[in-house]
PyMOL commands that place a pseudoatom at each C-alpha (Angstrom):
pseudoatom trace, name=CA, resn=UNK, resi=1, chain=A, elem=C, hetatm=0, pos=[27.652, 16.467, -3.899]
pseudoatom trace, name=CA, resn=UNK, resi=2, chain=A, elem=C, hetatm=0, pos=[30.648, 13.758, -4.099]
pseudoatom trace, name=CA, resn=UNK, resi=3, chain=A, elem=C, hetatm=0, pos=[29.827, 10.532, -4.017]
pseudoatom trace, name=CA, resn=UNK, resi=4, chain=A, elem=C, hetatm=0, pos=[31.238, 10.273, -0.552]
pseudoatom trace, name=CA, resn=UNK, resi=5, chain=A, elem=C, hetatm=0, pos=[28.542, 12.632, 1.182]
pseudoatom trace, name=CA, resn=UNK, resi=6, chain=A, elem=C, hetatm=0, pos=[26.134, 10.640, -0.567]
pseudoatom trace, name=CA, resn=UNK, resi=7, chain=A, elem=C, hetatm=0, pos=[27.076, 6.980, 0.577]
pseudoatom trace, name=CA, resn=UNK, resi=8, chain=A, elem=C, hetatm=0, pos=[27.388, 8.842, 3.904]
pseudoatom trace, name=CA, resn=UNK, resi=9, chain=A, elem=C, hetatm=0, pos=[23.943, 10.547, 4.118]
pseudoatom trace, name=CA, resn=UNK, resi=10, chain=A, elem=C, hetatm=0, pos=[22.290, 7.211, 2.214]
pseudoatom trace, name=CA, resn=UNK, resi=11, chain=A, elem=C, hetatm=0, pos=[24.070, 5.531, 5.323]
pseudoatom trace, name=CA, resn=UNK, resi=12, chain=A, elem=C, hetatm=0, pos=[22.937, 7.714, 7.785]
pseudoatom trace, name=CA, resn=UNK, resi=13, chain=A, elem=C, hetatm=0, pos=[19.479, 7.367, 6.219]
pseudoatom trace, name=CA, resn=UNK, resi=14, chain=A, elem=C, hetatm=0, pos=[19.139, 3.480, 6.491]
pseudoatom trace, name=CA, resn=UNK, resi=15, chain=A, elem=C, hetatm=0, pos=[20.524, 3.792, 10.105]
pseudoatom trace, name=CA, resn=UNK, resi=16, chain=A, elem=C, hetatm=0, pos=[17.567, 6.116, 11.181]
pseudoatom trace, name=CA, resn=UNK, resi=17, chain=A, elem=C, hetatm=0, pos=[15.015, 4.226, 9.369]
pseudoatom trace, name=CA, resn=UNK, resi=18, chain=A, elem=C, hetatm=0, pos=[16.187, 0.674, 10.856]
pseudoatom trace, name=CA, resn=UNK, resi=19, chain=A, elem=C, hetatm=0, pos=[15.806, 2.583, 14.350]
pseudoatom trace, name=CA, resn=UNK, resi=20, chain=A, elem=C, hetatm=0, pos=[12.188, 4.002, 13.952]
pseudoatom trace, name=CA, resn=UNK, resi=21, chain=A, elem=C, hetatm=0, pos=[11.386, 0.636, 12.195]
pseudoatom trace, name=CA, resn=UNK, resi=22, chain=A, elem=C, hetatm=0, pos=[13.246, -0.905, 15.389]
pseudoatom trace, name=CA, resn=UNK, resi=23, chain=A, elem=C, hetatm=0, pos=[10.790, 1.062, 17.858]
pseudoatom trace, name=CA, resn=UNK, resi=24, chain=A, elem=C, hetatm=0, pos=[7.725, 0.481, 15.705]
pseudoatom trace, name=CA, resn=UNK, resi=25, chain=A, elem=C, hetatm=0, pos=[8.366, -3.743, 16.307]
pseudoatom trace, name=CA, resn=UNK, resi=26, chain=A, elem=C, hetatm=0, pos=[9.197, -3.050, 19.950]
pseudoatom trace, name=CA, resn=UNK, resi=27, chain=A, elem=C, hetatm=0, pos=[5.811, -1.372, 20.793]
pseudoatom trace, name=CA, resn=UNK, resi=28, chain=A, elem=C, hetatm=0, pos=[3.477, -3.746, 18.343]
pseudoatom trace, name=CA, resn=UNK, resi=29, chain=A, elem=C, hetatm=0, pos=[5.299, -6.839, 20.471]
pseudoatom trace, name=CA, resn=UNK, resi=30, chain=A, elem=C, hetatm=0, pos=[4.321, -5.079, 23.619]
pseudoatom trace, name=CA, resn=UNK, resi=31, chain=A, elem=C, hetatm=0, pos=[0.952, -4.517, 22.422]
pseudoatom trace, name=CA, resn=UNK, resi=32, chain=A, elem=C, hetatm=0, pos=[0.607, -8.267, 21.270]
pseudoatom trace, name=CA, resn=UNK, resi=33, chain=A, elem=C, hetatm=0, pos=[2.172, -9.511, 24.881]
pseudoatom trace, name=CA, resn=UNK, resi=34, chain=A, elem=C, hetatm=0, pos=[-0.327, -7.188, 26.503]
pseudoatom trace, name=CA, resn=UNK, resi=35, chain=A, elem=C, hetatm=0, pos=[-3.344, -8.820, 24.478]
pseudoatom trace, name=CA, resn=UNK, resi=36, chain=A, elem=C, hetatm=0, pos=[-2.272, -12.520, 24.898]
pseudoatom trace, name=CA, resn=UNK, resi=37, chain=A, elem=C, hetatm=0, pos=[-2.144, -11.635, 28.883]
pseudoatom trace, name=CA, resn=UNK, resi=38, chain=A, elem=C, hetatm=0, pos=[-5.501, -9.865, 28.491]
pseudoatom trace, name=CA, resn=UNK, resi=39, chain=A, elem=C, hetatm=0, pos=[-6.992, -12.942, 26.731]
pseudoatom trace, name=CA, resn=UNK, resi=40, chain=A, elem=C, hetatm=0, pos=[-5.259, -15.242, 29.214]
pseudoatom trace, name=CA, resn=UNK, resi=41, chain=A, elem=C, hetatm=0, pos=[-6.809, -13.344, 32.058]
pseudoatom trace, name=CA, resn=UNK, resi=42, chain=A, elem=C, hetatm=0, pos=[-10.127, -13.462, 30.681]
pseudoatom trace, name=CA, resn=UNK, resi=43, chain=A, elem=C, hetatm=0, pos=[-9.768, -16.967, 30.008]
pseudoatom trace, name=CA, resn=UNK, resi=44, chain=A, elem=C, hetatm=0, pos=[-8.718, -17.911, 33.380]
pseudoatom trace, name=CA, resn=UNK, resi=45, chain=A, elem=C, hetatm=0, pos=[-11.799, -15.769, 35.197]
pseudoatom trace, name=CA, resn=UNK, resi=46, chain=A, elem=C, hetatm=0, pos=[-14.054, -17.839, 32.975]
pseudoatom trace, name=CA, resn=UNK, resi=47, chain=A, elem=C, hetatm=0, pos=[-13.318, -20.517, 35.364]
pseudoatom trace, name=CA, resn=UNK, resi=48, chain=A, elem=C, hetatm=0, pos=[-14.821, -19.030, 38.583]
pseudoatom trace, name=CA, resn=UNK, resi=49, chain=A, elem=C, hetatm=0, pos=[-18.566, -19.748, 38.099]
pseudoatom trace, name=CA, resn=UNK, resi=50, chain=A, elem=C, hetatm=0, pos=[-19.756, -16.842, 40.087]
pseudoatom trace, name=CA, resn=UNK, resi=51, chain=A, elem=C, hetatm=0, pos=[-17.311, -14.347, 37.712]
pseudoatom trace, name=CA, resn=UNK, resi=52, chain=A, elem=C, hetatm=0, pos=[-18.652, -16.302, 34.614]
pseudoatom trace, name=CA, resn=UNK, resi=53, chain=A, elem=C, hetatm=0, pos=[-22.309, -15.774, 35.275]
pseudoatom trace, name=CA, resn=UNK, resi=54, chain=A, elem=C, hetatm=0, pos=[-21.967, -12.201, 35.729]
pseudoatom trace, name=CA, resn=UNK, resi=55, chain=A, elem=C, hetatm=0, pos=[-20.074, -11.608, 32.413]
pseudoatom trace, name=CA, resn=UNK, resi=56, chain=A, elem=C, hetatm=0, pos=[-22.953, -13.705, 30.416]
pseudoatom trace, name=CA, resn=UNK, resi=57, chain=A, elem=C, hetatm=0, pos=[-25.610, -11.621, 32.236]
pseudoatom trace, name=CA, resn=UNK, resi=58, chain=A, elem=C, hetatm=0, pos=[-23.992, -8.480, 31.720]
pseudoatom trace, name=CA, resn=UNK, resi=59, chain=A, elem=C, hetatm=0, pos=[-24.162, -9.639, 27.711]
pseudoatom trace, name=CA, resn=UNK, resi=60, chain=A, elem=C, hetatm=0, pos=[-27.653, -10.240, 27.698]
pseudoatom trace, name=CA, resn=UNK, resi=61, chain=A, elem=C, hetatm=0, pos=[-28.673, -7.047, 29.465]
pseudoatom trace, name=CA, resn=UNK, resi=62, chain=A, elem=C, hetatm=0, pos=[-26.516, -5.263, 26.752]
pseudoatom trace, name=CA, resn=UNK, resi=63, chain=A, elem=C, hetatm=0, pos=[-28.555, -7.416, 24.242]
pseudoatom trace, name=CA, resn=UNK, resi=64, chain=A, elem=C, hetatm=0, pos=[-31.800, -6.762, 26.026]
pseudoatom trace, name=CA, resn=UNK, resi=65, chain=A, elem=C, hetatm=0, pos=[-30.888, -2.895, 25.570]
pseudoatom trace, name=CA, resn=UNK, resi=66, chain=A, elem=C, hetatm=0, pos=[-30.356, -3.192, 21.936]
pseudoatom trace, name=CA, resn=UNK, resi=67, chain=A, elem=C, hetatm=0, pos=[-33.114, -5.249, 21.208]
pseudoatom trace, name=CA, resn=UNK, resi=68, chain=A, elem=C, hetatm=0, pos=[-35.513, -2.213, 23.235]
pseudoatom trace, name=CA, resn=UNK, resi=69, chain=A, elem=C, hetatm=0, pos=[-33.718, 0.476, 21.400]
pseudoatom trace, name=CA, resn=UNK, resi=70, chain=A, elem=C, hetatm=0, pos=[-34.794, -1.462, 17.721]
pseudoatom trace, name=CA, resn=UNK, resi=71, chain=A, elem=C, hetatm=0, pos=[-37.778, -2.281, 18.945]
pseudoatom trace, name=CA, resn=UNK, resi=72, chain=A, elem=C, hetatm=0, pos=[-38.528, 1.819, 19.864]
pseudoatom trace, name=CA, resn=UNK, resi=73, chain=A, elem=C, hetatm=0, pos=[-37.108, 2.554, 16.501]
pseudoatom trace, name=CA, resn=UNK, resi=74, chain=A, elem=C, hetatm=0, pos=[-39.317, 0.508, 14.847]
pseudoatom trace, name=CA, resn=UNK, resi=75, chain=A, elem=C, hetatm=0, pos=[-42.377, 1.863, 16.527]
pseudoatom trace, name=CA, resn=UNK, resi=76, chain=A, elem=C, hetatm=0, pos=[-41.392, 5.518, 15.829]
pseudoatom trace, name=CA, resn=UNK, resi=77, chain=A, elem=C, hetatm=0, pos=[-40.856, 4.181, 12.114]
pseudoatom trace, name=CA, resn=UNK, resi=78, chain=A, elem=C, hetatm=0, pos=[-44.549, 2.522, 11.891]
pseudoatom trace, name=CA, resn=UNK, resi=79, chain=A, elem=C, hetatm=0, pos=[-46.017, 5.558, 13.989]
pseudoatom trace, name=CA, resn=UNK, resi=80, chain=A, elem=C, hetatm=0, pos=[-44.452, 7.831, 11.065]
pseudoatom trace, name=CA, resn=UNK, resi=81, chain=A, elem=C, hetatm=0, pos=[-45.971, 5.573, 8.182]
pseudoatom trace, name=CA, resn=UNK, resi=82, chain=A, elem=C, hetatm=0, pos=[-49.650, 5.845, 9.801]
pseudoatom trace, name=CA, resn=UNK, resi=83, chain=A, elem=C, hetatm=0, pos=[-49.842, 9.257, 10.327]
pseudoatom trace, name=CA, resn=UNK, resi=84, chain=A, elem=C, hetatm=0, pos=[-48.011, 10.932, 7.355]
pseudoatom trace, name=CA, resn=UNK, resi=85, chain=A, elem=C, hetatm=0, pos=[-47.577, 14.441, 7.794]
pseudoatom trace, name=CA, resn=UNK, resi=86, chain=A, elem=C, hetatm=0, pos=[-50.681, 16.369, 5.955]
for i in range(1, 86): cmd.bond("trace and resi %d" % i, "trace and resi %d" % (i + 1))
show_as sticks, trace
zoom trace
């Protein structure tokens, strides 16, 4: 291999990898236009009382949910501790 064919192919190299690297920055801007839009919406819905109440209830029946599931656990874990198995 001349040196030549090996500027060429190092060439060739750097002009692939600056494309792919070129594509790579074009989709994570997209993503992070997409996610400032997202939190922008969100943001702006906040405002509307009625929307705004029934995002904060929504997050306390999730936490109401949790809370039952530990709460179940819990009992199945003191129910196992009474009666150990003979």
């Amino acid at each position: 291999m001349g040196i030549k064919s090996f500027f060429k192919n190092a060439f060739s190299d750097m002009k692939k990898s600056a494309k792919a690297q070129h594509e790579v920055d074009k989709a994570n801007l997209n993503a992070a236009k997409a996610e400032s839009k997202a939190q922008w919406e969100e943001a702006k819905a906040m405002g509307d009382p009625k929307r705004r109440d029934a995002v904060m209830q929504a997050q306390r029946d999730e936490q109401i949910a949790k809370a039952e599931e530990r709460k179940a656990a819990a009992e199945a874990r003191i129910a196992a501790a009474q009666n150990p198995k003979q």
